[in-house]
C-alpha distance (Angstrom), angle and dihedral (degrees) to the residues before:
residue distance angle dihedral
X1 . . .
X2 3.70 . .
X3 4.00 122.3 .
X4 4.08 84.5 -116.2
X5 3.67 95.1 52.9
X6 4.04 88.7 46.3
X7 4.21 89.8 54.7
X8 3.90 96.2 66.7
X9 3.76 146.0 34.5
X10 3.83 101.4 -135.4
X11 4.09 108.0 104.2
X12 3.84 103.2 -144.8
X13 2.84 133.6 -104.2
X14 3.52 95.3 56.2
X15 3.77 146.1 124.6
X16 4.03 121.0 -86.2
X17 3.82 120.7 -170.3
X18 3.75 107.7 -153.2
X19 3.63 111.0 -166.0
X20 3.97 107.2 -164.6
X21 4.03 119.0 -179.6
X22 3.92 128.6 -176.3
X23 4.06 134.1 140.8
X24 3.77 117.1 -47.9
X25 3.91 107.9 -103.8
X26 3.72 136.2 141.2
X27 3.50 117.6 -75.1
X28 3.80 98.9 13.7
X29 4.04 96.1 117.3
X30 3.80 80.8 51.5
X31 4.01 105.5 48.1
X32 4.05 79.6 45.6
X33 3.94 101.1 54.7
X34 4.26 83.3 46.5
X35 3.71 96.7 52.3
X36 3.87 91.9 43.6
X37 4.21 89.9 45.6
X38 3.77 84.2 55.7
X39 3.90 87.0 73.2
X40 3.59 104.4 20.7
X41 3.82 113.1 39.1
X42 3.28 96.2 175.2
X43 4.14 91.1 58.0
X44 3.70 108.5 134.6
X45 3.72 109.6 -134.3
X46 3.87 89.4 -158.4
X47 3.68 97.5 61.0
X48 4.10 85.1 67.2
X49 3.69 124.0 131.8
X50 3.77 110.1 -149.0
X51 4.04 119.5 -174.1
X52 3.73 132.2 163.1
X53 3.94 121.9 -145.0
X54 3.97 115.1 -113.5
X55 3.25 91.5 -93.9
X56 3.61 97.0 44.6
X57 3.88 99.9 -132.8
X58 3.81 91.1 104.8
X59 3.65 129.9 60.0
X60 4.05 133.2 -166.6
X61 3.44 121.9 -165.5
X62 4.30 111.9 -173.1
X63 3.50 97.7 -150.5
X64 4.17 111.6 -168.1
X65 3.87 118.0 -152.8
X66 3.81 125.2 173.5
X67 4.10 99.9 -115.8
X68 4.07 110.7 -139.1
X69 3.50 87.1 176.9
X70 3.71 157.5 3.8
X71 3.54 92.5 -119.2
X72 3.69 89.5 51.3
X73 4.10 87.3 54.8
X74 4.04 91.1 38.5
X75 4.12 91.5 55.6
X76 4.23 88.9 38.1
X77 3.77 97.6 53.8
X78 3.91 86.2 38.5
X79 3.91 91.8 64.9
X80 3.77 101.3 35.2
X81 3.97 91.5 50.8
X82 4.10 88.7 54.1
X83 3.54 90.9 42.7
X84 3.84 106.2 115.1
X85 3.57 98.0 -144.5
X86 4.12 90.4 56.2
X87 3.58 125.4 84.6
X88 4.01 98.1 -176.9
X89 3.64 142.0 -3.6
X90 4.15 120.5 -151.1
């Protein structure tokens, strides 16, 4: 068993909800679904959950990806936390 696969308790392949929230502004769902495509080509952009705070100046999108790996998780929570438009990553 590799030292990755000893780190976590996911079995991979599986499914990973991402739920990623910053300030409402225009082209945030789209900068979002690019980032995450970076490390999961085969992200469906359909299977997107889009919902605005009750004030409407934040915006979570719950973005689903099928996880092959931890390093694969590792590298895509890495980007979307540094990602200036992003205030936090679940």
């Amino acid at each position: 068993m590799a030292q990755d696969e000893q780190t976590t308790l996911l079995e991979f392949p599986c499914e990973f909800p991402l739920k990623i929230m910053g300030v409402t502004q225009d082209g945030f769902a789209e900068e979002i679904m690019r980032v995450v495509q970076i490390h999961a080509p085969d992200f469906d952009a359909s299977r997107v959950e889009m919902r605005p705070s009750t004030g409407g100046k934040y915006i979570s999108l719950t973005c689903t990806v099928t996880a092959n790996s931890k390093e694969q998780l590792d590298n895509l929570y890495r980007e979307l936390t540094a990602h200036p438009m992003i205030k936090v990553v679940l």
